[in-house]
C-alpha positions in Angstrom: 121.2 110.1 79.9 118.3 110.9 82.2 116.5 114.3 81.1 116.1 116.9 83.9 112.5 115.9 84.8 112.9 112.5 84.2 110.3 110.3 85.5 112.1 107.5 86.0 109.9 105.2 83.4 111.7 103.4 80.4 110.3 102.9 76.8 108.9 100.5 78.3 108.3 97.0 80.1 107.7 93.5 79.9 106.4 91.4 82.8 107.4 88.0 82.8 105.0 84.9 81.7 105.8 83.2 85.1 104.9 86.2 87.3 101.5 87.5 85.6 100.8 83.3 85.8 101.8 82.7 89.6 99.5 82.0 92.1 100.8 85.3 93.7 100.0 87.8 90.7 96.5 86.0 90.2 96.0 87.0 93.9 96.7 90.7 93.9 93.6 92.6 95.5 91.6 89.2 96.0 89.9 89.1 99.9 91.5 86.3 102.5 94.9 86.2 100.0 96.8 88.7 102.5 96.5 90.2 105.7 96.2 93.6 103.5 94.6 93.6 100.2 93.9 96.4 97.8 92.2 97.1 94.4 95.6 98.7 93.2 98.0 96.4 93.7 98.8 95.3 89.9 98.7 98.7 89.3 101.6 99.7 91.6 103.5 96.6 90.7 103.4 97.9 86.7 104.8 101.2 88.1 107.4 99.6 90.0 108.4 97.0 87.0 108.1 100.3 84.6 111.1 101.9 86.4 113.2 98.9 85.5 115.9 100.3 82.7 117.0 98.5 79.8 119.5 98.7 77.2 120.5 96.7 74.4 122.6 93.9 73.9 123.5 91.0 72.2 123.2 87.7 73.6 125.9 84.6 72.8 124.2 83.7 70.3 124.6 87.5 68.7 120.1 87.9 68.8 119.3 91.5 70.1 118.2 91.8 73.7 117.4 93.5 76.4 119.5 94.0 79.3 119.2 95.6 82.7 121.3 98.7 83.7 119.3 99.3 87.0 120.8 98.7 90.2 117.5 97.6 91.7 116.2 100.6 93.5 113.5 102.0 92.9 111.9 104.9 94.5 108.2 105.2 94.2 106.3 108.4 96.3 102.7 108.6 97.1 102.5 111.8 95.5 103.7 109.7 91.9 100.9 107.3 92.3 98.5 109.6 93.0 99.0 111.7 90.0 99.1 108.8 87.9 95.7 107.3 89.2 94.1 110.7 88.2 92.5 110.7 85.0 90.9 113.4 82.7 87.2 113.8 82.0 85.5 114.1 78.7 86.5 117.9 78.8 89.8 117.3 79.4 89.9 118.6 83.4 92.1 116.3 86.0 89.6 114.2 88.3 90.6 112.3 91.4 91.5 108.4 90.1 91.1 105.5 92.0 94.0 105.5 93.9 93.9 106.8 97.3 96.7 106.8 100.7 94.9 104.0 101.9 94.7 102.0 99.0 98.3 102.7 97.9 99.4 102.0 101.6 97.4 98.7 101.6 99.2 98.0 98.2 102.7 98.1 99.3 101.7 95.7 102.1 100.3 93.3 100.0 103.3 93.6 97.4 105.6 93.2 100.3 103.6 90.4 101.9 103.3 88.2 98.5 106.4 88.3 98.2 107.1 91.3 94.9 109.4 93.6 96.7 111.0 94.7 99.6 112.1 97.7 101.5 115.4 99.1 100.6 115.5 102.0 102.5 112.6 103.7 104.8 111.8 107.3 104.0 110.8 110.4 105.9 113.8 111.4 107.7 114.0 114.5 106.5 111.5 116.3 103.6 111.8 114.6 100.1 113.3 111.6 101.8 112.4 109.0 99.6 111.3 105.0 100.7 113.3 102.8 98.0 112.4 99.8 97.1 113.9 96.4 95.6 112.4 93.7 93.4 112.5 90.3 94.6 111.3 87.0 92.9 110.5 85.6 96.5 106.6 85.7 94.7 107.7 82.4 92.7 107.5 80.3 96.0 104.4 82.2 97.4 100.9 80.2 97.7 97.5 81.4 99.3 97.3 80.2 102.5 101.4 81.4 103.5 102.3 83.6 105.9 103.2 86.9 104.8 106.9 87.0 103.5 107.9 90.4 104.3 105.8 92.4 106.5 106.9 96.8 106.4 108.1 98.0 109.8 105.7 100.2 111.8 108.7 101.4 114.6 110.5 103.9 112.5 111.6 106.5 115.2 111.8 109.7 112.9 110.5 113.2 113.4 107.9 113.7 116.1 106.7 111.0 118.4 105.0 112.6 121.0 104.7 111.8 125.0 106.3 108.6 124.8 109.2 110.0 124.5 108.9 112.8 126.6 107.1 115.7 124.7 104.4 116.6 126.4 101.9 119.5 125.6 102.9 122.8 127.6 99.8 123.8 130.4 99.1 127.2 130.7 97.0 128.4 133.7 95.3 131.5 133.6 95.0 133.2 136.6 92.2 136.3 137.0 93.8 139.8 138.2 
């Protein structure tokens, strides 16, 4: 049972030998690999497989394993990653990390691009509305070179949109009396 403030993460995780061996994995964050690279990939990819829940089981053999009990959504905010990628100093105070919007953006792209994960469900329709995301083994098949597998859509049509769609900014003329 999930405690109140639950963060989502497991014990723990395993990645599997083929995926930190693919062509794909060995390419996170490396230049001309993806249309968008960043330096924080691998890291958001470990969040993402850390979300993954497991309990045990026994296989046909009647060995101990691990099983899955996720249904394969995950949701995974900016706000998370950013107060993950913080770290504390030698006194023990919070200091900006090395992930940034920008970075973490870049990240998903790449993730989605080479083939990691996909996009469940957008976000941002109303406040707390969360993007979920799915993992997908689509990475197996990927090599450099490829075209992007999956690339996020930039036309969601949610809150405002400005004069494209009529809003325009109210003129006020001031007249002298």
């Amino acid at each position: 049972m999930a405690r109140k403030h639950d963060n989502g993460y497991g014990k723990g995780t395993f990645i599997d030998t083929k995926m930190f061996l693919s062509e794909a994995f060995l390419s996170l964050g490396q230049p001309g690999t993806s249309p968008a690279i960043s330096s924080v990939s691998t890291q958001v990819l470990i969040m993402i497989l850390g979300k993954r829940q497991f309990s045990n089981a026994k296989d046909r053999k009647g060995l101990k394993t691990k099983q899955r009990t996720d249904d394969n959504r995950f949701a995974l905010t900016y706000k998370e990653l950013l107060s993950y990628g913080a770290r504390l100093d030698r006194n023990g105070n919070r200091v900006k990390g090395c992930m940034t919007i920008p970075k973490i953006t870049r990240a998903i792209d790449e993730l989605l691009a080479k083939g990691f994960i996909e996009v469940v469900e957008y976000g941002g329709a109303y406040e707390k509305h969360k993007s979920i995301y799915a993992l997908v083994d689509d990475w197996a098949t990927w090599k450099v070179g490829d075209p992007p597998i999956r690339i996020r859509s930039n036309d969601v049509k949610r809150g405002y949109q400005g004069k494209p769609l009529g809003a325009v900014k109210k003129q006020f003329s001031r007249t002298r009396t």
